[in-house]
Residue frames as qw, qx, qy, qz and C-alpha x, y, z in Angstrom:
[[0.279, -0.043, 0.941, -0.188, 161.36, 66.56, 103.14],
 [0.526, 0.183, -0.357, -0.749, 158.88, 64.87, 100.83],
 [0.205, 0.002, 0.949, -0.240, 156.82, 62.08, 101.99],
 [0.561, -0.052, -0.328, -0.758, 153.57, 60.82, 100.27],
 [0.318, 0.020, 0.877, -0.360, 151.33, 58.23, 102.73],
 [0.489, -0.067, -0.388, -0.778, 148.42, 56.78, 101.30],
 [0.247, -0.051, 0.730, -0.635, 145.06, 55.81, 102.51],
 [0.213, 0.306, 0.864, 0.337, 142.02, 54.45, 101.47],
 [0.122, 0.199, 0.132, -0.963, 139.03, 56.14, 100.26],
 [0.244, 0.249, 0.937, -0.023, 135.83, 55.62, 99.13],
 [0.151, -0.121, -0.544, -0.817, 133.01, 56.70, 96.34],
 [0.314, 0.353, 0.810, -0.348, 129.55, 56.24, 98.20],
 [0.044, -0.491, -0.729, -0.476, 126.66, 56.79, 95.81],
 [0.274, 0.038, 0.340, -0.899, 124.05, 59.66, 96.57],
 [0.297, -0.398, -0.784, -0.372, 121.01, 58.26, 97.47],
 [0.453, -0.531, -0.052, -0.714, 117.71, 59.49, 99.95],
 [0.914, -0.222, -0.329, -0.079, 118.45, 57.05, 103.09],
 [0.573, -0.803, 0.165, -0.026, 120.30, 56.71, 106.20],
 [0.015, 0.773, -0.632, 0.054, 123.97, 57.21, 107.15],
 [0.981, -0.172, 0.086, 0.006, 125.39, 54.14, 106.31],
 [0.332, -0.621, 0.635, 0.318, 129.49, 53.03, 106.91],
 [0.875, 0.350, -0.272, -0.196, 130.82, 51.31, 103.55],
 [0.889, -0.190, -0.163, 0.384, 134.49, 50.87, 104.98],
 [0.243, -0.963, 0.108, -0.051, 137.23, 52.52, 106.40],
 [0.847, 0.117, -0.152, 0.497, 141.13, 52.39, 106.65],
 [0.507, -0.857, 0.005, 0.098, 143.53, 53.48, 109.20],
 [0.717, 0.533, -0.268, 0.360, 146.82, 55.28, 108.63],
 [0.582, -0.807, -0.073, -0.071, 148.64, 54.79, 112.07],
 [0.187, 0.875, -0.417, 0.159, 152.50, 55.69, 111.02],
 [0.743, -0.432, 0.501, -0.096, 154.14, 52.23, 112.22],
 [0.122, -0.439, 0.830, 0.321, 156.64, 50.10, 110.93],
 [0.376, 0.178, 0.908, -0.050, 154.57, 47.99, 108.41],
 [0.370, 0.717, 0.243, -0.539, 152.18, 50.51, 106.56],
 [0.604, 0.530, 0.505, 0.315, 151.76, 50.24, 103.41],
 [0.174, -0.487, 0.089, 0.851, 153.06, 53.70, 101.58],
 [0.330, 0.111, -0.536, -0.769, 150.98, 53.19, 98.65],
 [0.440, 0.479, 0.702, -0.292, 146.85, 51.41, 99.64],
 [0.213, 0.056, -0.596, -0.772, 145.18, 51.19, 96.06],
 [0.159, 0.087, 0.935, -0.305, 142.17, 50.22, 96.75],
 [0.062, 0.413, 0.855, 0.309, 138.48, 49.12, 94.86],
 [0.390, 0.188, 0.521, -0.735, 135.59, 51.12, 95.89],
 [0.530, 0.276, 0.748, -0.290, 132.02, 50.13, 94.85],
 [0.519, 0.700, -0.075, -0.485, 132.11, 51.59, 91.29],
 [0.925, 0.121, 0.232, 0.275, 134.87, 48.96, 90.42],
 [0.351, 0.738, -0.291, 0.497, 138.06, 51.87, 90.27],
 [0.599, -0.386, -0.359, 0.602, 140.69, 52.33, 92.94],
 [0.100, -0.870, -0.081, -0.476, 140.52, 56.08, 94.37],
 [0.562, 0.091, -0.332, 0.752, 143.48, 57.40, 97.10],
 [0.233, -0.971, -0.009, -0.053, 143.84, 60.01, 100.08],
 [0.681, 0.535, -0.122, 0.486, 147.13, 61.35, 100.11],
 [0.387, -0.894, 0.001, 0.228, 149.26, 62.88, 103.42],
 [0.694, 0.414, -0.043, 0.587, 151.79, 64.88, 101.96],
 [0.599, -0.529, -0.040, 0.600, 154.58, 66.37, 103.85],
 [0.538, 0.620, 0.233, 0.521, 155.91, 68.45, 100.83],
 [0.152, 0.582, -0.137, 0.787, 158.11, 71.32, 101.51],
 [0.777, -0.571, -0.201, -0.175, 157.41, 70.79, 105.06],
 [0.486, 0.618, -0.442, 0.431, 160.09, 71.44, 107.80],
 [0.273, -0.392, 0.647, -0.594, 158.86, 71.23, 111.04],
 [0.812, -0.182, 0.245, -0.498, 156.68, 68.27, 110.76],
 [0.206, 0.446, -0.871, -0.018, 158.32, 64.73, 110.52],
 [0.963, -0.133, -0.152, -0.181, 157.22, 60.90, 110.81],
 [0.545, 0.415, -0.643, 0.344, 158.68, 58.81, 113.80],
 [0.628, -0.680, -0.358, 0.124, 158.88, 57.82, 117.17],
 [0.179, 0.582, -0.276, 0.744, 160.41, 59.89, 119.57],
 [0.462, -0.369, -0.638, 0.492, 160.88, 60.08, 123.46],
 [0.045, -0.607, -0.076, -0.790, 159.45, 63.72, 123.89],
 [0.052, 0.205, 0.732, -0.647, 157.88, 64.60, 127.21],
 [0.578, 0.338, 0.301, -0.679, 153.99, 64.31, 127.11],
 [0.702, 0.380, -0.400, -0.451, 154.22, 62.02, 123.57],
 [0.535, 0.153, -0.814, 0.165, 156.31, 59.25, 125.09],
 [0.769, -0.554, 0.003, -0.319, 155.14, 57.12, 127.90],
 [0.762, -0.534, 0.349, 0.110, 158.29, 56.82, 130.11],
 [0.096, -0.584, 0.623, 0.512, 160.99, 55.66, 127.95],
 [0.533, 0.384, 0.751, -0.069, 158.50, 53.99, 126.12],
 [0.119, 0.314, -0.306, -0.891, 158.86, 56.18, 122.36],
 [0.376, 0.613, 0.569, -0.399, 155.96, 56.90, 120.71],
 [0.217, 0.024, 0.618, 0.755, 155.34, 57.06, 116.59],
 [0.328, 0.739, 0.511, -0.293, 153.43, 59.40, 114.58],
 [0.396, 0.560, 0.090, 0.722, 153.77, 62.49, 112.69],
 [0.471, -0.703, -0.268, 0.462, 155.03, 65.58, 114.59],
 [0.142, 0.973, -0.124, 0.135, 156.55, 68.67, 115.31],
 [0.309, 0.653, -0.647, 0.244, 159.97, 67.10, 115.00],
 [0.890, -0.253, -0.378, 0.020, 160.47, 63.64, 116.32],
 [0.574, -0.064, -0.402, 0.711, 164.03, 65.24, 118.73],
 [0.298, -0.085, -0.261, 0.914, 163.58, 68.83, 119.55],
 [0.040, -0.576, -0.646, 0.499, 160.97, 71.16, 120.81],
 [0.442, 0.711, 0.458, 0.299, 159.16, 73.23, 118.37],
 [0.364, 0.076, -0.046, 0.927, 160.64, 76.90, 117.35],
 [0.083, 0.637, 0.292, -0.708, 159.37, 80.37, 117.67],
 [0.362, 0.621, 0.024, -0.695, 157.32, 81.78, 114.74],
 [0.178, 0.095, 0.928, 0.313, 156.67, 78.33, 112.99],
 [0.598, 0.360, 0.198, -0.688, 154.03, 78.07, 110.70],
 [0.252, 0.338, -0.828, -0.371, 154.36, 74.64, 109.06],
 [0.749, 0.080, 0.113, -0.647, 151.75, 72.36, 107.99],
 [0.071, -0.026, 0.957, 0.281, 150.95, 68.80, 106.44],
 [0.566, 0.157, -0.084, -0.805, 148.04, 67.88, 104.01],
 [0.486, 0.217, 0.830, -0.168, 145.64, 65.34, 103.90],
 [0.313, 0.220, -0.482, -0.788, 144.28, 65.04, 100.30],
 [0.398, 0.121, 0.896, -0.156, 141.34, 63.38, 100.01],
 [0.031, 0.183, -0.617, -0.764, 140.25, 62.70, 96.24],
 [0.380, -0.121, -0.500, -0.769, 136.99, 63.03, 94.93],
 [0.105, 0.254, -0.139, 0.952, 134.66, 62.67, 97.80],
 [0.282, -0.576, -0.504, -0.578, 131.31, 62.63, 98.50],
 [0.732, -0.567, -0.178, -0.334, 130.49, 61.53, 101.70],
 [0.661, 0.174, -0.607, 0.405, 133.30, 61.02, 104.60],
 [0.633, -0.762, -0.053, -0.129, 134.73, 61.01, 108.24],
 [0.515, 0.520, -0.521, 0.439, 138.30, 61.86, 109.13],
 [0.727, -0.672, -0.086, -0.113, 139.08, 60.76, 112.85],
 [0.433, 0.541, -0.502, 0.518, 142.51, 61.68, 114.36],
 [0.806, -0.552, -0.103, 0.189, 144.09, 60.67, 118.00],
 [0.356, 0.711, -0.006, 0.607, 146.53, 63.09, 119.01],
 [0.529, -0.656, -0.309, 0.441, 148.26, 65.04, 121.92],
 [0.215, 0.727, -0.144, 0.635, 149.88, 68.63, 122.27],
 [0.600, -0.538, -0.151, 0.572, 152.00, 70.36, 124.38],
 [0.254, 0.609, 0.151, 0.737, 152.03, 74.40, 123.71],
 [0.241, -0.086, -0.358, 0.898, 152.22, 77.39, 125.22],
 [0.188, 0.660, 0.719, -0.113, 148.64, 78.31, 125.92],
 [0.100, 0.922, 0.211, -0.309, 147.43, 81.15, 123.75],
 [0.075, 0.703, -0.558, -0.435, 151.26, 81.63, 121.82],
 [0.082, 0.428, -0.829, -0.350, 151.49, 78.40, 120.27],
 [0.762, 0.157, 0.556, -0.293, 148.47, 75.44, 119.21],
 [0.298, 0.222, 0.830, 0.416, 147.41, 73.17, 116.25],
 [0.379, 0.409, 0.119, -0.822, 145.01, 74.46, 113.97],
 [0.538, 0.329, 0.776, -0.022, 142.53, 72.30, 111.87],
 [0.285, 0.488, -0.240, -0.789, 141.84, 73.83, 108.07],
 [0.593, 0.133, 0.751, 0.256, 140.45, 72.74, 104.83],
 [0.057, 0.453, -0.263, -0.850, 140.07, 73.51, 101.37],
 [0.681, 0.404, 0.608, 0.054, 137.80, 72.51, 98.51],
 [0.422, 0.885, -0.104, -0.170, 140.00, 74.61, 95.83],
 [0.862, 0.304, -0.145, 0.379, 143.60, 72.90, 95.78],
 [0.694, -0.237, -0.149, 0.663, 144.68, 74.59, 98.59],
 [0.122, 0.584, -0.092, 0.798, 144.44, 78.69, 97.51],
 [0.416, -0.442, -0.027, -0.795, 141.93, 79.42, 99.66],
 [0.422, -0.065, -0.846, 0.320, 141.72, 77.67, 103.63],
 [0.578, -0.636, -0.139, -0.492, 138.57, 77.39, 106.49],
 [0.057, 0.283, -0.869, 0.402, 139.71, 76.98, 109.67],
 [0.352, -0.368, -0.709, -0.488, 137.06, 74.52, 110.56],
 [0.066, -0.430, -0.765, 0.475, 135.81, 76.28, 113.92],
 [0.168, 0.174, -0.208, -0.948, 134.54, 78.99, 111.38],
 [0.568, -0.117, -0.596, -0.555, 131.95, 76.20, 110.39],
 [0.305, -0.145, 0.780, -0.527, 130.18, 75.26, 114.07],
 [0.838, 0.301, -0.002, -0.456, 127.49, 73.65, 111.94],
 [0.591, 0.370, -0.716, -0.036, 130.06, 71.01, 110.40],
 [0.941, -0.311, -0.010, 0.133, 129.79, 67.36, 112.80],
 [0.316, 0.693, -0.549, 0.345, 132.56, 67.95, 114.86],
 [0.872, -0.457, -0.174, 0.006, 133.58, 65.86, 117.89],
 [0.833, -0.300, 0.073, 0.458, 136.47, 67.03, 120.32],
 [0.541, 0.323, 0.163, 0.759, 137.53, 70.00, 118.49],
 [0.301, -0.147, -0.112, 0.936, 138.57, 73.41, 119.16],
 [0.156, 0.822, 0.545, -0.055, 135.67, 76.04, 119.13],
 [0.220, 0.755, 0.106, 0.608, 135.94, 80.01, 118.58],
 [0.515, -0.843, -0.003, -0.156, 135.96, 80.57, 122.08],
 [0.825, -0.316, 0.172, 0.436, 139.57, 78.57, 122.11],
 [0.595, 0.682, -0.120, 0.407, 142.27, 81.07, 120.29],
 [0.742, 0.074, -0.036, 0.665, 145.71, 82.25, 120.18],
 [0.059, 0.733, 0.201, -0.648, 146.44, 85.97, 121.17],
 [0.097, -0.106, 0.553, 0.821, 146.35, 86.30, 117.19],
 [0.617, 0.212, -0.051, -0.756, 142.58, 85.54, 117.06],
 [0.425, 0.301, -0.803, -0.288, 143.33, 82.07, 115.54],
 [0.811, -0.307, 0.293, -0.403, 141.27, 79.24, 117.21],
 [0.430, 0.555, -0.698, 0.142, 143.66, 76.33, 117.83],
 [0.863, -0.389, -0.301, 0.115, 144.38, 73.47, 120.20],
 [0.283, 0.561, -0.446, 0.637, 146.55, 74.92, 122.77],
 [0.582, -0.606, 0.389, -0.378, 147.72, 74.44, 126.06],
 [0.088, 0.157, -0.983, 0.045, 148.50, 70.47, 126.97],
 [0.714, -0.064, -0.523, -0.461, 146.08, 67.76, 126.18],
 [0.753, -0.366, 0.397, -0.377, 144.78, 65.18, 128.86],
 [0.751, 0.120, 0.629, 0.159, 146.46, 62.02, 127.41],
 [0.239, 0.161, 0.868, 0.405, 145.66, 61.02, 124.06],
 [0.503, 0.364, 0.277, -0.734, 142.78, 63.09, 122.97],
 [0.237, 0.531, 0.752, 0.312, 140.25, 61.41, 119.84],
 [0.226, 0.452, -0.091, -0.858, 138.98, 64.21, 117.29],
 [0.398, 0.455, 0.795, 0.056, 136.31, 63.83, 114.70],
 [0.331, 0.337, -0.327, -0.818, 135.48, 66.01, 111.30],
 [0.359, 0.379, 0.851, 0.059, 132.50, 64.47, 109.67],
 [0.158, 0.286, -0.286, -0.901, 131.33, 66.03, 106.44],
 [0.454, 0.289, 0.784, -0.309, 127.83, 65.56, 105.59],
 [0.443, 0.226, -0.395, -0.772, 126.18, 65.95, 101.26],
 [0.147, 0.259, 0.920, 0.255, 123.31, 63.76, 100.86],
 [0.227, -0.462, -0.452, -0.728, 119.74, 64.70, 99.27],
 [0.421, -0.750, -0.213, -0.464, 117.97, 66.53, 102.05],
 [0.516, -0.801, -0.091, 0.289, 120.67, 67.24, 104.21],
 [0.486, 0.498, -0.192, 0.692, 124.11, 69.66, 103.85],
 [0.516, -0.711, -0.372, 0.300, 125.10, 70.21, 107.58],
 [0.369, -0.392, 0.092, 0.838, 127.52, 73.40, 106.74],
 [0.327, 0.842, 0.138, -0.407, 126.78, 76.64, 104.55],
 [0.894, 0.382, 0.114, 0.204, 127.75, 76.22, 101.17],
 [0.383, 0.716, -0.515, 0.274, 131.13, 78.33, 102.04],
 [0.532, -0.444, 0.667, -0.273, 131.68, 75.68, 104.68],
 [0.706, -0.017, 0.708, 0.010, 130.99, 72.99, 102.79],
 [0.012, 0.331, -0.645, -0.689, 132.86, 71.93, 99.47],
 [0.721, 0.316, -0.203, -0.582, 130.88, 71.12, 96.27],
 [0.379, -0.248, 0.891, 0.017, 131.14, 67.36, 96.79],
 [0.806, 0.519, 0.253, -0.133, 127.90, 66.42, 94.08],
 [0.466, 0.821, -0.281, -0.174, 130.69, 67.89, 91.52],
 [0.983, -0.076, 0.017, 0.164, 133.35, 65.04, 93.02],
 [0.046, 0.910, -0.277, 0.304, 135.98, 68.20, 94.09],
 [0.685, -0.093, -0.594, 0.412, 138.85, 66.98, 95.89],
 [0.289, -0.916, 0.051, -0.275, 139.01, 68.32, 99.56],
 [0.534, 0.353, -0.500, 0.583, 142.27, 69.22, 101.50],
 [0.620, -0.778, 0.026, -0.097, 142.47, 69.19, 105.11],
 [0.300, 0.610, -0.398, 0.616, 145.58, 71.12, 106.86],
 [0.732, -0.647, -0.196, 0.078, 146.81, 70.40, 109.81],
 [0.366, 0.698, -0.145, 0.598, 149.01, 73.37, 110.45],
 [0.641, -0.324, -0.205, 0.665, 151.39, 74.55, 113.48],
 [0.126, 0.821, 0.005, 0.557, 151.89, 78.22, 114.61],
 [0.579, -0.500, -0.225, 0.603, 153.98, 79.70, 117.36],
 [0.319, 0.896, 0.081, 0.299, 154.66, 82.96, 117.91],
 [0.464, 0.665, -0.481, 0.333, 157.94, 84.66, 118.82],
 [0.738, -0.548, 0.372, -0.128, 157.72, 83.27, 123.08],
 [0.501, 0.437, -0.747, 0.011, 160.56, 80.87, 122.95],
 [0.745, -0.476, 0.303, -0.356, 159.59, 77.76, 124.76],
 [0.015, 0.354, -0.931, -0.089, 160.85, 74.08, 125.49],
 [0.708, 0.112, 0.593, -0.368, 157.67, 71.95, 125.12],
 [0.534, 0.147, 0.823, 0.122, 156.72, 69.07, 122.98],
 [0.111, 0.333, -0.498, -0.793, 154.28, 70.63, 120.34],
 [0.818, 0.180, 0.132, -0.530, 151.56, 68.51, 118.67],
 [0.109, 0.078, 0.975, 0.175, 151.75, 64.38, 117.69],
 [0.762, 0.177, -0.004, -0.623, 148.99, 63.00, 115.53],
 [0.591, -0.220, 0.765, -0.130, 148.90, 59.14, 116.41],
 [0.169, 0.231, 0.784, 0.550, 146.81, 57.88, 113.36],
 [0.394, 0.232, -0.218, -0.862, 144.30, 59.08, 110.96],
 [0.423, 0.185, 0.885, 0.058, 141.33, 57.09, 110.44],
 [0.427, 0.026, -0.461, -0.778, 139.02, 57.95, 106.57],
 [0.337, 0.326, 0.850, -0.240, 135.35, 56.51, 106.84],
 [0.206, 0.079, -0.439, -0.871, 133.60, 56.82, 103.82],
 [0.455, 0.350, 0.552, -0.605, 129.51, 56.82, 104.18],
 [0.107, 0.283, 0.813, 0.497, 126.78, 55.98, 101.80],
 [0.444, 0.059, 0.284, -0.848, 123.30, 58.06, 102.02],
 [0.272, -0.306, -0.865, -0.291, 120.39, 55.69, 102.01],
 [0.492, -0.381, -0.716, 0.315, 117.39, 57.40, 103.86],
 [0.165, -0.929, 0.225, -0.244, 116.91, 60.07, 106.19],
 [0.626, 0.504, -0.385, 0.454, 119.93, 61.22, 107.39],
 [0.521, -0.798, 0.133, -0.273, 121.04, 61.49, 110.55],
 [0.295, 0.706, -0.618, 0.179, 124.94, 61.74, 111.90],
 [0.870, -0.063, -0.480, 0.099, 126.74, 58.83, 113.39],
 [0.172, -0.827, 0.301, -0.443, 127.64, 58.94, 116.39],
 [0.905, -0.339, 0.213, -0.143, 127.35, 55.46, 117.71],
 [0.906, 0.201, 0.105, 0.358, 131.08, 54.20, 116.20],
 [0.193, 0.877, -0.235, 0.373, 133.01, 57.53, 117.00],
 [0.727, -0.600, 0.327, 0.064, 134.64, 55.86, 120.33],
 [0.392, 0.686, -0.600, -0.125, 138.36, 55.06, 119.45],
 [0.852, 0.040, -0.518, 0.070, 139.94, 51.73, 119.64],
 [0.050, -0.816, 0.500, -0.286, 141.41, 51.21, 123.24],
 [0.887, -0.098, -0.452, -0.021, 143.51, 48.72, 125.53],
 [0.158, -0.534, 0.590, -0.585, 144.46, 48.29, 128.94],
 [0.283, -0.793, 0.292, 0.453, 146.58, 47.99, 130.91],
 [0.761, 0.482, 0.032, 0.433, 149.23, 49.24, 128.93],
 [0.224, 0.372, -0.897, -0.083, 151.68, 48.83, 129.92],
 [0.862, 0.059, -0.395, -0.312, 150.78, 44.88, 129.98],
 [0.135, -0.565, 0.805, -0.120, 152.23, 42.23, 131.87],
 [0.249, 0.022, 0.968, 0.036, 149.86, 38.88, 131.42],
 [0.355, 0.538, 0.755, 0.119, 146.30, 39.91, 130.01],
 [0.155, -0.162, 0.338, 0.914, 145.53, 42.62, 127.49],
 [0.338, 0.575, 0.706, -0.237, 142.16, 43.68, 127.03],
 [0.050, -0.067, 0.355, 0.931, 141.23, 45.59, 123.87],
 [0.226, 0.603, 0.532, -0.550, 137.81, 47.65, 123.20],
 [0.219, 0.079, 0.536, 0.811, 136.68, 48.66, 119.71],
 [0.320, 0.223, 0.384, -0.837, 133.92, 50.94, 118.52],
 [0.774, 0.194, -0.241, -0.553, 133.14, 47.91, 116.20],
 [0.955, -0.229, 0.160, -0.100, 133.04, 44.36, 116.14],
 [0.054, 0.736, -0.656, -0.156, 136.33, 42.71, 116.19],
 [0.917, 0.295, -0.136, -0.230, 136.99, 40.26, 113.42],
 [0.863, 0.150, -0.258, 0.408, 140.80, 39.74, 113.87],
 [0.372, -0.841, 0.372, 0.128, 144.01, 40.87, 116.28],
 [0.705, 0.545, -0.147, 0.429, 147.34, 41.03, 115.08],
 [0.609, -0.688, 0.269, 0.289, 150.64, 41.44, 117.46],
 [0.799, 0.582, 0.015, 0.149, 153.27, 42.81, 115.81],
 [0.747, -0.352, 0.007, 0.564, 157.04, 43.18, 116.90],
 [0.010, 0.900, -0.111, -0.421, 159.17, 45.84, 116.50],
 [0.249, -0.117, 0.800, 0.533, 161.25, 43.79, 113.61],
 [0.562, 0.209, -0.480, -0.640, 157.80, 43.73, 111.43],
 [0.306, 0.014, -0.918, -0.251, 156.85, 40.16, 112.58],
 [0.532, -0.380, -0.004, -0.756, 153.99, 39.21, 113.75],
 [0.214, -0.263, 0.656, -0.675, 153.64, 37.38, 117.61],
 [0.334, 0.551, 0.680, -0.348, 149.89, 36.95, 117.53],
 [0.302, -0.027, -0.633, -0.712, 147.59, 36.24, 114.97],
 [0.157, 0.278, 0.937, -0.145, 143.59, 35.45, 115.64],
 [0.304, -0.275, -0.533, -0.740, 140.17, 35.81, 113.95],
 [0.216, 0.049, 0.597, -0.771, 137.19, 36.57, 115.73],
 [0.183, -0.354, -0.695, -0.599, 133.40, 35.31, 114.77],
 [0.186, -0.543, -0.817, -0.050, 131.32, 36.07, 117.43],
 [0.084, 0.657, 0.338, 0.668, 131.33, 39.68, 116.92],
 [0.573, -0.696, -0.345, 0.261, 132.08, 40.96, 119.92],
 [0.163, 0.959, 0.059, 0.226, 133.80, 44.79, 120.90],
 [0.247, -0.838, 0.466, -0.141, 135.68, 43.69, 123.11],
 [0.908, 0.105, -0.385, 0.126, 138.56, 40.82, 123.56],
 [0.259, -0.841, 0.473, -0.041, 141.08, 39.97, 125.56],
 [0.805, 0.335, -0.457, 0.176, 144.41, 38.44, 124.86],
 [0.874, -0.415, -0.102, 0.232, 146.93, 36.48, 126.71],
 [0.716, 0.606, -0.222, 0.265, 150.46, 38.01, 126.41],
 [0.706, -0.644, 0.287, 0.074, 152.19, 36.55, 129.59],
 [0.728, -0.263, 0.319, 0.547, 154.81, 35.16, 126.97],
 [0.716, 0.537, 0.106, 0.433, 155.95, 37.65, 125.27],
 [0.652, -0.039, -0.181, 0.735, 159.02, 39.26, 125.85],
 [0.049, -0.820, -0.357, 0.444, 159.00, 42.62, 127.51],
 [0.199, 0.033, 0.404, 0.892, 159.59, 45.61, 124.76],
 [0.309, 0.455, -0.110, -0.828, 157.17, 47.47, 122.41],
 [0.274, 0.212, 0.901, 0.261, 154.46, 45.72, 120.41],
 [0.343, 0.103, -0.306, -0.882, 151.92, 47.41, 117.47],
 [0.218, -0.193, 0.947, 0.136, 148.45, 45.84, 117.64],
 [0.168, 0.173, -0.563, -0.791, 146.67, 45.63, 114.87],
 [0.229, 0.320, 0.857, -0.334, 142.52, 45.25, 115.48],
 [0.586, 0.736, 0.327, -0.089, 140.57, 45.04, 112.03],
 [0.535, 0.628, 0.061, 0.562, 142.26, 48.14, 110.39],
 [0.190, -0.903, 0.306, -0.234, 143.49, 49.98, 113.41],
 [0.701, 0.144, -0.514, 0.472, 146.51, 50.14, 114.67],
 [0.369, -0.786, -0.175, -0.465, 147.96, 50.42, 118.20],
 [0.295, 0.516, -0.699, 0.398, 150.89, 50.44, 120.52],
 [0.762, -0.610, -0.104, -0.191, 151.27, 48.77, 123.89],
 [0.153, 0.536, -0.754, 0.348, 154.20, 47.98, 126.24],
 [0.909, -0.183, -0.325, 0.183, 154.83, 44.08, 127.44],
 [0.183, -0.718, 0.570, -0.354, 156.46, 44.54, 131.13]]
């Protein structure tokens, strides 16, 4: 299976001056995504991150009615371990995030598992060689992390890993830091971004020979934030909250929460059209919409550059 998603990305300049957001783009696997985002950055070129499935066998884009990924018969879209059947014994399959030349970024994923604690988890990795050579990134407790697995969390192989079953939805955060007078990882933790290396992050699957029936790992969307340095430095924390709304299921008002202002909402149907359409000006996190008429089903909805499911009852 060979899929190639693309995302945006972004060139910040290196300057002496505080963490600043330039922009950001969200790849949240839904009917409607773009499969190819070209996009400017600030040098006046277009620059790409890249999820590639390649040679990949257990992981698959789709929705699916698993237990713990679906809510009720309510199916739920992402990438997975397999979008029908329950992951295998002594998998070890992966998908990569390429992200191309570099400097300064944040990769934020929203995500659930279901493993066998200790035989079977996710495991976070990256490379800043093309992939020979892979950190798993609780090797680097110095690297802004938020929500991730530690050393203390492994597999009976040693391997530190999400495992067990997630509360919900969990929100995860990798934040790589190179500006002039900071570098938050040792330089084998942290790629040579001045040189404009590309870095790969793996998100890889292992089981070992237990044979179980559970769900496995979903990764809702990926969000890329690319940063400028202007300043001292110091990490962001205030804009790591994920987008949420509730209730959901719906049935007449629909409140939605962002960890930035919202400029526009977007309802979108399961045909690709869109329902609801407004723009926002007075810069506010939070909104709330009407959606007493619309028909009861599945609806994607789309706030700035995130996306996000709900269910009209």
């Amino acid at each position: 299976m060979k899929k190639i998603l693309l995302v945006l990305l972004f060139l910040p300049g290196i300057l002496k001056a505080q963490f600043v957001a330039l922009d950001s783009a969200t790849f949240a696997f839904s009917p409607g995504d773009s499969l190819y985002l070209r996009v400017p950055t600030s040098f006046g070129d277009t620059v790409s991150a890249i999820i590639d499935t390649t040679g990949s066998r257990l992981w698959q884009i789709g929705s699916t009615l698993k237990p713990v990924f679906s809510n009720d018969t309510t199916a739920t879209r992402g990438i997975m371990t397999d979008t029908l059947y329950h992951y295998p014994s002594k998998a070890d399959d992966y998908f990569v995030l390429k992200l191309h030349s570099f400097i300064n970024y944040r990769v934020n994923f929203w995500h659930r598992y279901q493993t066998d604690s200790m035989h079977a988890g996710g495991i976070v990795e990256f490379s800043s060689d093309s992939g020979t050579t892979w950190i798993n990134v609780a090797d680097c407790p110095a690297m802004a992390m938020q929500n991730i697995y530690t050393l203390a969390d492994t597999l009976l192989t040693g391997q530190p890993a999400f495992s067990g079953t997630s509360n919900g939805e969990q929100f995860s955060s990798l934040q790589f830091i190179n500006c002039v007078g900071e570098r938050t990882t040792s330089t084998r933790c942290f790629p040579d971004l001045f040189n404009f290396s590309d870095v790969y992050i793996r998100f890889r699957f292992v089981s070992d020979s237990t044979v179980d029936s559970l769900s496995g790992w979903i990764i809702d969307s990926i969000k890329i934030v690319g940063y400028d340095c202007e300043g001292s430095v110091s990490k962001v924390e205030n804009d790591l909250q994920p987008l949420s709304m509730f209730p959901n299921p719906a049935t007449s008002m629909l409140t939605v929460q962002s960890g930035e202002a919202i400029n526009s909402i977007t309802i979108i149907n399961l045909l690709g059209q869109t329902v609801y359409s407004r723009q926002f000006t007075f810069h506010s996190k939070q909104a709330n919409i009407d959606v007493s008429e619309l028909t009861t089903g599945v609806y994607f909805v789309k706030v700035n550059n995130e996306m996000r499911k709900f269910l009209k009852e």
